[in-house]
Structures are given as structure tokens and as C-alpha cells.
C-alpha positions in Angstrom: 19.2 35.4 -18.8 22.2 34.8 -22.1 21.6 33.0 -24.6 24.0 30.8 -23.3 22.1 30.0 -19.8 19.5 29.5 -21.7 21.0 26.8 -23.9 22.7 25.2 -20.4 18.6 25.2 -19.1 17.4 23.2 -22.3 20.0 20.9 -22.3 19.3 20.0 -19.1 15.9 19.6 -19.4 16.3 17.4 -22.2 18.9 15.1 -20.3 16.1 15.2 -17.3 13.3 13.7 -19.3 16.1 11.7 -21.7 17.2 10.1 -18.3 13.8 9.6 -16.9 12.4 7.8 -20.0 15.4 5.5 -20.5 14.7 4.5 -16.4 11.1 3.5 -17.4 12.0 1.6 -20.3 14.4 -0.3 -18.2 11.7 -0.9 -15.6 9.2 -2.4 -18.1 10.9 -5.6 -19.0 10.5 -6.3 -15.2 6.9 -6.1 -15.4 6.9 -8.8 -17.9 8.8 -11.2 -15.6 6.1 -13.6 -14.2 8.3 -16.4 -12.1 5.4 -17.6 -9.6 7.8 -21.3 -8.9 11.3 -19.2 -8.8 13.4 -19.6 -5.5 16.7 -18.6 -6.1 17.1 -14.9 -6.6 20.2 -13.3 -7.3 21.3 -9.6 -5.5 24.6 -7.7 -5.2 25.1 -5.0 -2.7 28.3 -2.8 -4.0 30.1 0.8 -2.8 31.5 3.0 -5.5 33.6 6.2 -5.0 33.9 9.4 -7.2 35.2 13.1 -6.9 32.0 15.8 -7.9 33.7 18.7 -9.0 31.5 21.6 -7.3 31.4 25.8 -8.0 34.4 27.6 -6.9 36.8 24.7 -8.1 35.9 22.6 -4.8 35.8 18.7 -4.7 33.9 16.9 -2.6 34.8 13.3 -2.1 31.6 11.0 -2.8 30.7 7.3 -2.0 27.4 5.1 -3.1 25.7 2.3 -2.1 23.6 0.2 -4.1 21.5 -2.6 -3.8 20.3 -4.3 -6.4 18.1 -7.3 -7.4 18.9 -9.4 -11.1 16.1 -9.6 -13.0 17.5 -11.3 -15.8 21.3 -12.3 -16.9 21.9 -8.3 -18.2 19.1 -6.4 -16.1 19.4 -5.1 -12.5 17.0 -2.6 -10.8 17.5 -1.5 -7.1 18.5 1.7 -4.1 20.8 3.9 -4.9 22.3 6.7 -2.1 25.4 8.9 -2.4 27.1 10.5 0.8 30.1 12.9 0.7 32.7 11.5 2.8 35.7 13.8 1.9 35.7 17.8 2.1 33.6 20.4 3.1 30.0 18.9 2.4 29.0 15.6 5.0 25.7 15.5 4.9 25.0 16.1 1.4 23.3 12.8 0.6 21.1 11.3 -2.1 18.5 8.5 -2.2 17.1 7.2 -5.2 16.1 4.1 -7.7 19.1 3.0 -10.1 19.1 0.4 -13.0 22.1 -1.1 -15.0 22.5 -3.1 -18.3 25.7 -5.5 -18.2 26.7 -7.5 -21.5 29.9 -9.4 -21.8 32.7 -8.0 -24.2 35.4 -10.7 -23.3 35.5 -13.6 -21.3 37.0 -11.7 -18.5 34.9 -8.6 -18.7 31.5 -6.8 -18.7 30.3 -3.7 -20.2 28.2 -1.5 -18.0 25.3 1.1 -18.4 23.9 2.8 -15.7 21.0 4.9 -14.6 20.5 6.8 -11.4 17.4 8.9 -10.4 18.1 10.3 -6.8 17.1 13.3 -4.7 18.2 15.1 -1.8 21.1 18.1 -0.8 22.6 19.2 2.4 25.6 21.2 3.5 24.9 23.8 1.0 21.2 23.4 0.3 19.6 24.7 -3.0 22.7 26.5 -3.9 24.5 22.9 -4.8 21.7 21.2 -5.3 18.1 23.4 -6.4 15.2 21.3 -6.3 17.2 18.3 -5.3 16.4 15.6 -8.6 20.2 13.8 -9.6 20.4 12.2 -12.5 23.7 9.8 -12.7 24.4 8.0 -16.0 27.8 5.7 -16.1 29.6 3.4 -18.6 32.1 1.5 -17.7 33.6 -2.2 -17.5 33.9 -4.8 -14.6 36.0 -7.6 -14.3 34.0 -10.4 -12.0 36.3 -12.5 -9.4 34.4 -15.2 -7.6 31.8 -13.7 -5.8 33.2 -10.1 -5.9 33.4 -7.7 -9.2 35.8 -5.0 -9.7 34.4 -2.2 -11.6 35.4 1.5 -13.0 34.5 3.6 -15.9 33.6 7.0 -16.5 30.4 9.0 -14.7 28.0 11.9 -15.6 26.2 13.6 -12.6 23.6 16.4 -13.1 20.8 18.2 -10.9 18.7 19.5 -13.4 16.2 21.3 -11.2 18.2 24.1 -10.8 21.4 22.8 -9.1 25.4 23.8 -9.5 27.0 20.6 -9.9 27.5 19.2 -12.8 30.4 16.9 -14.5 31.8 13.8 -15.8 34.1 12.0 -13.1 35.8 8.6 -12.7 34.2 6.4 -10.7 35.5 2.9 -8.9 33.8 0.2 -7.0 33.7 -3.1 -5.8 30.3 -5.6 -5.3 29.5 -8.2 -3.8 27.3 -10.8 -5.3 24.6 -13.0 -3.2 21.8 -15.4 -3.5 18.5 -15.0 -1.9 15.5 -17.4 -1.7 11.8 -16.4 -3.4 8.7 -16.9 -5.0 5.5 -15.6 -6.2 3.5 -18.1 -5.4 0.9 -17.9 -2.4 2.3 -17.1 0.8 0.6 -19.6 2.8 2.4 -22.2 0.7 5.3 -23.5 2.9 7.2 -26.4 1.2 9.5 -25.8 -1.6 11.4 -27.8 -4.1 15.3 -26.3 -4.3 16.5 -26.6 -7.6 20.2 -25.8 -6.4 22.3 -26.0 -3.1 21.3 -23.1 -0.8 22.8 -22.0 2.9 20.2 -20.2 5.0 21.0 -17.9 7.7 19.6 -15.4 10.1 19.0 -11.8 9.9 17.6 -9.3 12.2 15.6 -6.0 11.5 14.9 -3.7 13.8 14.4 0.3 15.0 16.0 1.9 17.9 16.2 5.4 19.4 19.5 7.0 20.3 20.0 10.2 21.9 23.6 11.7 21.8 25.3 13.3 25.1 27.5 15.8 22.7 31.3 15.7 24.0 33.4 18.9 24.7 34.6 20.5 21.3 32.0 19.6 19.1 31.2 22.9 17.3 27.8 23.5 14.9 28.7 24.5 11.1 28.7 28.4 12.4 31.4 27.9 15.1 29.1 27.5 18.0 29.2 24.7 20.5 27.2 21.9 19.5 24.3 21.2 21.6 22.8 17.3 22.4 20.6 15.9 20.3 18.9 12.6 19.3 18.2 10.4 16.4 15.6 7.3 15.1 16.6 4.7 12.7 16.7 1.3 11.5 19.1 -1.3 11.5 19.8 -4.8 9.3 22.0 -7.5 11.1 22.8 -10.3 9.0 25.3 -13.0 9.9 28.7 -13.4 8.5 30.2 -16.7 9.8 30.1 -18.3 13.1 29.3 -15.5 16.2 30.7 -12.7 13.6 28.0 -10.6 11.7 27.1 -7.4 9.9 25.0 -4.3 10.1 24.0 -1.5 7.8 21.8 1.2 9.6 20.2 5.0 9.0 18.9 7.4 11.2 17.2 10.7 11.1 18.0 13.5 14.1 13.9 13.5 15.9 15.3 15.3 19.0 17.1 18.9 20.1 18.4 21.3 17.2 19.7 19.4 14.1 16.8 18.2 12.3 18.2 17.3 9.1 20.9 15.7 10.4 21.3 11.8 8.4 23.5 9.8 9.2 24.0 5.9 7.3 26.5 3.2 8.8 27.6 -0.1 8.0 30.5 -2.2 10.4 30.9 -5.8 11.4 30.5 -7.1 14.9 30.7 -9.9 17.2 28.3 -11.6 19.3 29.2 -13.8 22.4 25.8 -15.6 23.6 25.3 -15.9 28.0 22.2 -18.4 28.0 19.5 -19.3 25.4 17.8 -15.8 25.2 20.7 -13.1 26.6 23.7 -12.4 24.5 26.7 -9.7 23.9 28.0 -7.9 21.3 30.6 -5.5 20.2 31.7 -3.9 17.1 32.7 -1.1 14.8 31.2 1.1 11.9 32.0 3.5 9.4 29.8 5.8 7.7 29.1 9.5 6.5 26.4 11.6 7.9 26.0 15.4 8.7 23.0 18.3 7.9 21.0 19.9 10.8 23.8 22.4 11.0 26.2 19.5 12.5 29.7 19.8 11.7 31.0 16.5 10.3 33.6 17.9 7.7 33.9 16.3 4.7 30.9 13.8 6.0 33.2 10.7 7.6 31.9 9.2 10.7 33.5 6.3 12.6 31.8 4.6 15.8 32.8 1.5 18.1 29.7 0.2 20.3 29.2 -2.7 23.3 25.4 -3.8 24.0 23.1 -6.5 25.1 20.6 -8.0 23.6 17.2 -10.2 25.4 15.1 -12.6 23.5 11.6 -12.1 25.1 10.3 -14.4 22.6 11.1 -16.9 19.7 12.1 -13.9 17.4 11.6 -11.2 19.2 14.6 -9.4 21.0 15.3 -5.6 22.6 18.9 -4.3 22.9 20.8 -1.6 24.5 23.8 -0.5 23.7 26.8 1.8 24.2 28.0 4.1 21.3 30.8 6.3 20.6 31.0 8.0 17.1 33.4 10.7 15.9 33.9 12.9 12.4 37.9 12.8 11.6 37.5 15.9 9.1 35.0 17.7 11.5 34.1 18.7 15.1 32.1 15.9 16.6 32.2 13.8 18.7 29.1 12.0 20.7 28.4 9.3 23.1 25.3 7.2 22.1 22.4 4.8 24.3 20.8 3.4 22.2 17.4 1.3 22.8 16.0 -1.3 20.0 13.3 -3.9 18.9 14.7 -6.7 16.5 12.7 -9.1 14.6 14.8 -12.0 13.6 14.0 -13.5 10.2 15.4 -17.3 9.3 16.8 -20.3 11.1 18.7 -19.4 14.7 21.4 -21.9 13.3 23.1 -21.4 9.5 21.3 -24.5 7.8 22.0 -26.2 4.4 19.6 -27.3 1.7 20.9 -29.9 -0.5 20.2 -29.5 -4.2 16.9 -31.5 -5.7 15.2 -31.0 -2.4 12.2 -30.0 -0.6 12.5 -28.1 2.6 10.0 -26.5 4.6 10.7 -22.7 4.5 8.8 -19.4 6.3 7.4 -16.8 3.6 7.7 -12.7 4.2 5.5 -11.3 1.7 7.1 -8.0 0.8 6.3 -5.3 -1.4 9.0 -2.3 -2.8 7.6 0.8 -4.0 9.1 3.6 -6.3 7.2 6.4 -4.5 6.5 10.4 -5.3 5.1 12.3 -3.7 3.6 16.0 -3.2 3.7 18.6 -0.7 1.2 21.0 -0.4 1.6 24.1 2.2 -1.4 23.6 4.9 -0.3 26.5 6.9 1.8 29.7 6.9 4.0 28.9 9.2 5.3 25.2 7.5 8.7 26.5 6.1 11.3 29.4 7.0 11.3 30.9 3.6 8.9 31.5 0.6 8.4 27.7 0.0 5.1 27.1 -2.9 5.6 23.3 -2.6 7.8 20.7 -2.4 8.0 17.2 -4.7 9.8 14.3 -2.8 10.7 10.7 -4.3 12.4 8.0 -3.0 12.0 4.2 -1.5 9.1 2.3 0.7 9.4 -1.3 1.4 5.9 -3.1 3.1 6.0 -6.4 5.0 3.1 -8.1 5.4 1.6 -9.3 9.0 -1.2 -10.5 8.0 -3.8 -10.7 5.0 -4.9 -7.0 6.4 -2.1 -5.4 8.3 1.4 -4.1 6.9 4.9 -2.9 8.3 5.6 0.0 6.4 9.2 2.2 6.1 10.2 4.4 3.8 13.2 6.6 2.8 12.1 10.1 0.3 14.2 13.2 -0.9 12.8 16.4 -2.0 13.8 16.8 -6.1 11.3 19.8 -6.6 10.4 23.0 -4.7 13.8 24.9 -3.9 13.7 22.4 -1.3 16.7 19.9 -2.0 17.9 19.4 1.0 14.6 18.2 2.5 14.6 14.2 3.5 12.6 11.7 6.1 12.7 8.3 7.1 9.6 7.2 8.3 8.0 3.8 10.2 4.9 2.4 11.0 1.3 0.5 10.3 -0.4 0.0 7.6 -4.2 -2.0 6.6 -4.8 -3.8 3.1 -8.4 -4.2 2.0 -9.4 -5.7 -1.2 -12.3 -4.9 -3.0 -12.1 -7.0 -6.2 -9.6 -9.4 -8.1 -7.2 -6.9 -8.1 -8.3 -3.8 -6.2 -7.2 -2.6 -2.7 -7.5 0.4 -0.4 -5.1 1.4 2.5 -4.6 3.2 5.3 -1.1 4.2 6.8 -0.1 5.6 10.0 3.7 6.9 10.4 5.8 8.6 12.7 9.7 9.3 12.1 12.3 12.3 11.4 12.5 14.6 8.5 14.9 18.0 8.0 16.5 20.3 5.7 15.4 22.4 2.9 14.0 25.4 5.0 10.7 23.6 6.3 9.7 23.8 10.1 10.3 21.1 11.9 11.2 22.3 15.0 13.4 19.3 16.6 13.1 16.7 13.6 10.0 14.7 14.5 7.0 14.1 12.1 4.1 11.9 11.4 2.3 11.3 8.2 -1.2 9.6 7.9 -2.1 8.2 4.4 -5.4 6.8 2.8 -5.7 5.2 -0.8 -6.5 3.0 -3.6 -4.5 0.9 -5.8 -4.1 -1.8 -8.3 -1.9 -5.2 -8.4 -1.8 -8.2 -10.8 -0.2 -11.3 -10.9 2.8 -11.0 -12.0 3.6 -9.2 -8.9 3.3 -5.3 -10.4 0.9 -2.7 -9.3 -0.1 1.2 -9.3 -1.1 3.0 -5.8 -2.6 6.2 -5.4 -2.9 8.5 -2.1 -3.8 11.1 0.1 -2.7 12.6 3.5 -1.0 14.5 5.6 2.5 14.8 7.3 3.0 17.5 10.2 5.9 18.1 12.7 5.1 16.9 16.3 6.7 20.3 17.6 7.1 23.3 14.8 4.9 24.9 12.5 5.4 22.3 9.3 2.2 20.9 7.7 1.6 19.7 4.5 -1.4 18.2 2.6 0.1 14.9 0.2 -0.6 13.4 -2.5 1.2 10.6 -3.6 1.6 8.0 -6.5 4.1 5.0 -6.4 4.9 1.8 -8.7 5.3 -1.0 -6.5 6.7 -5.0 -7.1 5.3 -8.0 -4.8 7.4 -10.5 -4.2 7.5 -13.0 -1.3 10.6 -13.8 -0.2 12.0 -16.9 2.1 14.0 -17.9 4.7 15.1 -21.5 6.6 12.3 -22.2 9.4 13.4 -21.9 12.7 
């Protein structure tokens, strides 16, 4: 190795653990912030769009999406993800935690410091992207115009583990700001005092299956003919005005030959109610997805879809639906059936609380974790290459049921292991014991898709089992420790896990029905 490799390695080392300990000083502040009576919370959802500069003098065209949650007038913590969309690389994709600092510097104008800490590869694996760990840093200014805010600045983008991009970049984006309802009080309390005007309206979460019937043409990244595959994911709905709303989804391939293949979408629709419980619905989405060997391009995807949708009870709905999706840059093209479950969270009807009131509101206890975890080899036969282990991090969101039983979901990239490619979505059930004041274990059961990175997951599908103990106080913060396992339903991958996350309670609210 030169001297001047060497120097390259240490620098990037210290901008690694530089970047990491400037994220947990960002995060401790938070864990300060003890608002048990606060109801209005302030969010902003936002899309900003770079050009990496990769080996060889190629670009790749790249596009994030955050959201974020304001914990005070300057602090922001929240998801991060990064897609390519333009080029030679769709389905290189990111997930990750991200943080920002905004002051004023004029009346028309805010100064902006970021932090990312992502994971995850594709369409080039650990040449591009080693291990996997991103680190983004940005500076820059935004201008804020009503609810929206314009921003741009400057960019630096690393993957420290042994990756081949690095560079400093433009970036420019556009977010949209939004006020949500919560509290940290108990969650069997159900009457509320509104300090401000709010407008309440519904949402829907839910999980579907899709297989896709590949059209002629569609070629794998080799040249060969692209064979049918399916995918599981999850879908948020929120309404926009009147019978118009919106949806952001993610899915994971779980069927055929293209495990890896990710794919995340967001569109508008519109919904034309039958009776009381049967309605319709048409729409369009665009996106970027790729991996498993797909070939997307440069990682654009557009779709237009028609479905149905039953209420079978209160908020309870399935749906089926009719998709078509296409790559512009790349060579696929697939007709989708898709089959859901929706929950439907707040009032069926967009309702109005006046300011200096009480209203009677329905709680969803929630908790967001800031997981990592390990992989540990538990047979020869888990990866196609010389594979010691593999580190993942990412995003899991709970939602309680009950005092005992969870909803559990969760989004993780590999960062470590030669590996960076590697990423599953995962769903299922979860139990909550206490055993003191602040003391817990639990108990998770999960089934979803994972790819990428060289392990063996034959068709996509996997399901991890978790046990472990943890630790949460009152202002909401708490430590979690585990054990388990994760195995492909169909190849040879097995891993033992250990995992430790960082997790924030909050419960927040929406109108009654």
C-alpha cells in the first residue's frame, strides 16, 4: 500500500468517527426534551438531488428523501434514503438516520448543517460502495416560502468502509413543512386541550404482495431475458384534499430471481367511493428502484395503477389493484396485482379543531429506533463468497396494540462486512413485558425480503426471530439489547444476531372517528 493510500485510509477513518460523534452529540439534546402536555409537533418531508462523481469519470444522478421531526426551533433528527435515478446504477440505494442544524442569517434566509449516517450499495456492490457505511455532511442555505423551503448548498459524500465514491457535489431541494398532533403523556388519556387551530385527516398504512408478470423485452443487467418475479412492501396513504390523496411505498423482491431488487415510490391518486365500505381509485407514481440483477438504467421507475378497495370493518380495509410500471433508462417493463391490508388511522371526514379547545382524540403509541445490528455466519453455505460477517444499521418503527403486543417494521443496510449492497425490509409481531419501573423484555417474530451483497437468499424471502432486554425512561428515551436469528425461507443464508438500538417513545394523535 503508498504512503499516499495510506494517508487517504486515515483520513477517512477520522472523517468516519468525526462524523459519527458529531451525529450523537446532535442526538443528545433530544434526550433532554421532556414535553409530556406537547400536541403540536412540527415535521417536514423534503427531496434533494445531487450528481456523485464515481471511478472511471461516471456520474450517477442521485435523489434523497428525508423525513424529519423538529425538536426545537434549530434541531431536526429523522430517515434519510438516497436512490440513483440517472445513469448506469438504479438500485444503488441508501438508508440511514440524518440530523440538521438551521440558524437564521437574514430575515429571508437560513443557514444549514447537515449530517447523514446511511448504509447500503447496489448495481456495483462493494466495488462502489465496500462495507456499505455513507457518511453525507452538507452546508448550505434555504430560503422558506409559506409552507415550502427552497434549499441548495454544497455536499460531501464518503463511504469510508472501503468504498470508491467520494466528492463534494452541489446539491438542491425543496420541503415541505407539516404539523402533526402528540404527546407523552399516558396513552389511555383521551381528551386534549389544543393550544392552536389544527385540521385532522385520515391516513392509511398497510402491506401488500405483488407479483410481477415480466413484459416482452425486459432484459437482466447481463443481457438475458428477464424472468417474473415478485415483491413485499408497505404503503402510507394520506389524504390531500377532497377524494385526491398521496402515497409513498417500498418493497423488497420475496419471489423468483431478483432478490435484492428495492424499489421506493411516491404518486398521488384519486379515490371515487361506490357505497359506505367499497370504493375506487386510480393514480400514478414515480420512483427509482433496481438490484437483484434487474435492469432499471439509471434507476427511474414510473407506474400508473386502478384498484378497489373493501372496508370489512371500521378501519379495516383489503385492496387489489392493477399495476403497470416501466424504467425509461432501462429494460423493464412489468404488470403488477397487487393484494393489501390497510389500517386507517384518524377521522373518515377532514375535521377542524378550533384553537383554545378540548377535543377528544385516539392515541398510537409509537416508538422509532436507531438500530445495528450483527451478523454472524450459522452455516457454510449463508453467502456466495468468503463472507466473515456482516454489520447492518438502519430504521424500526413499533406501534403499540396493546400494553403487551407490538407491530413491528423495520428498514437495515449492511455498512460492514464487504457486504454493501446487502438490505431487508422486514414486518411482524412483537410482545412487551415489564419487569420493573423501567425495565422490559421482548420477543419479535418477522418475516419479509432481503438481497444483495453476495448472501444466499435464494428468491428474497427471510424471517428473523428476536429476544431481548431493554431500558426506557420518562422522557421518552431508551436502550434495547438483542438476540436472534434471521434465515432465508428457501437458500442456504443463516445468521446468528445480535443487535443494539436507541429508541424514542412518543405517542402520537389523530381526530376520533
Amino acid at each position: 500500500m503508498t504512503d499516499q493510500s495510506q494517508k487517504r485510509d486515515r483520513s477517512r477513518a477520522h472523517r468516519m468517527r468525526r462524523s459519527l460523534g458529531m451525529l450523537t452529540l446532535m442526538l443528545l439534546p433530544t434526550f433532554a426534551i421532556a414535553q409530556p402536555t406537547a400536541i403540536e409537533t412540527p415535521w417536514t418531508v423534503g427531496l434533494d438531488a445531487e450528481r456523485w462523481t464515481l471511478p472511471a469519470d461516471e456520474t450517477a444522478g442521485m435523489v434523497g428523501l428525508h423525513l424529519r421531526r423538529a425538536f426545537s426551533d434549530h434541531l431536526r433528527l429523522g430517515v434519510d434514503s438516497f436512490a440513483a435515478v440517472q445513469g448506469q446504477r438504479g438500485g444503488f440505494i441508501t438508508l440511514g438516520v440524518g440530523g440538521e442544524f438551521r440558524y437564521p442569517v437574514a430575515t429571508w434566509a437560513d443557514l444549514e448543517a447537515g449530517l447523514s449516517v446511511s448504509a447500503g450499495g447496489g448495481r456495483g456492490g462493494r466495488e462502489l460502495s465496500g462495507g456499505g457505511l455513507m457518511l453525507r455532511e452538507s452546508l448550505g442555505l434555504s430560503v422558506p416560502v409559506g409552507a415550502w423551503r427552497w434549499r441548495t448548498g454544497l455536499s460531501r459524500v464518503d463511504f469510508p468502509n472501503g468504498g470508491a465514491i467520494s466528492g463534494t457535489q452541489w446539491y438542491a431541494g425543496v420541503e415541505r413543512r407539516f404539523t402533526g398532533l402528540s404527546t407523552l403523556a399516558a396513552a389511555s388519556e383521551r381528551t386534549f386541550r389544543i393550544t392552536t387551530a389544527q385540521e385532522l385527516t385520515a391516513a392509511d398504512l398497510g402491506v401488500y404482495l405483488r407479483p410481477y408478470r415480466v413484459r416482452p423485452g425486459s432484459l437482466t443487467d447481463a443481457g438475458t431475458t428477464q424472468a417474473n418475479f415478485g415483491v413485499v412492501g408497505a404503503e402510507w396513504r394520506g389524504v390531500l384534499t377532497g377524494p385526491w390523496y398521496y402515497t409513498v411505498d417500498a418493497a423488497g423482491a420475496a419471489h423468483g430471481q431478483s432478490n435484492g431488487y428495492m424499489e421506493i415510490m411516491g404518486g398521488i391518486g384519486l379515490r371515487l367511493p361506490v357505497t359506505a365500505n367499497l370504493s375506487f381509485d386510480g393514480g400514478v407514481s414515480v420512483g427509482a428502484g433496481g438490484g437483484g440483477a434487474v435492469d432499471t438504467g439509471g434507476g427511474a421507475l414510473v407506474a400508473a395503477r386502478v384498484g378497489a378497495q373493501w372496508r370489512f370493518t371500521g378501519r379495516n380495509a383489503v385492496a387489489i389493484g392493477l399495476e403497470r410500471m416501466k424504467a425509461p433508462s432501462g429494460h423493464l417493463t412489468v404488470d403488477g396485482l397487487s393484494l393489501s391490508l390497510r389500517h386507517r388511522f384518524g377521522p373518515d371526514e377532514p375535521m377542524t379543531l378550533p384553537a383554545d379547545s378540548a377535543a377528544v382524540l385516539q392515541p398510537h403509541p409509537v416508538r422509532i429506533r436507531m438500530a445495528a445490528q450483527n451478523y454472524a455466519s450459522a452455516g457454510s453455505a449463508w453467502a456466495t463468497r468468503p463472507i466473515p460477517s456482516i454489520g447492518v444499521l438502519g430504521v424500526q418503527a413499533d406501534y403499540d396494540l396493546s400494553d403487551v403486543w407490538y407491530l413491528s417494521g423495520q428498514g437495515l443496510a449492511a455498512y460492514r462486512g464487504e457486504s454493501g449492497a446487502y438490505m431487508t425490509g422486514l414486518v411482524g409481531v412483537g410482545a412487551h413485558v415489564g419487569v420493573g419501573r423501567h425495565l422490559y423484555w421482548e420477543s419479535e417474530a418477522l418475516v419479509g425480503a432481503a438481497g444483495g451483497g453476495g448472501v444466499a437468499v435464494a428468491s428474497g424471502a427471510v424471517a428473523q426471530i428476536n429476544v431481548g432486554v431493554g431500558a426506557e425512561w420518562s422522557n421518552g428515551v431508551g436502550l434495547h439489547a438483542s438476540v436472534g436469528r434471521i434465515r432465508s425461507l428457501q437458500g442456504g443464508f443463516a445468521a446468528n444476531v445480535v443487535g443494539l438500538s436507541v429508541s424514542y417513545r412518543t405517542t402520537l394523535l389523530s381526530g376520533a372517528r
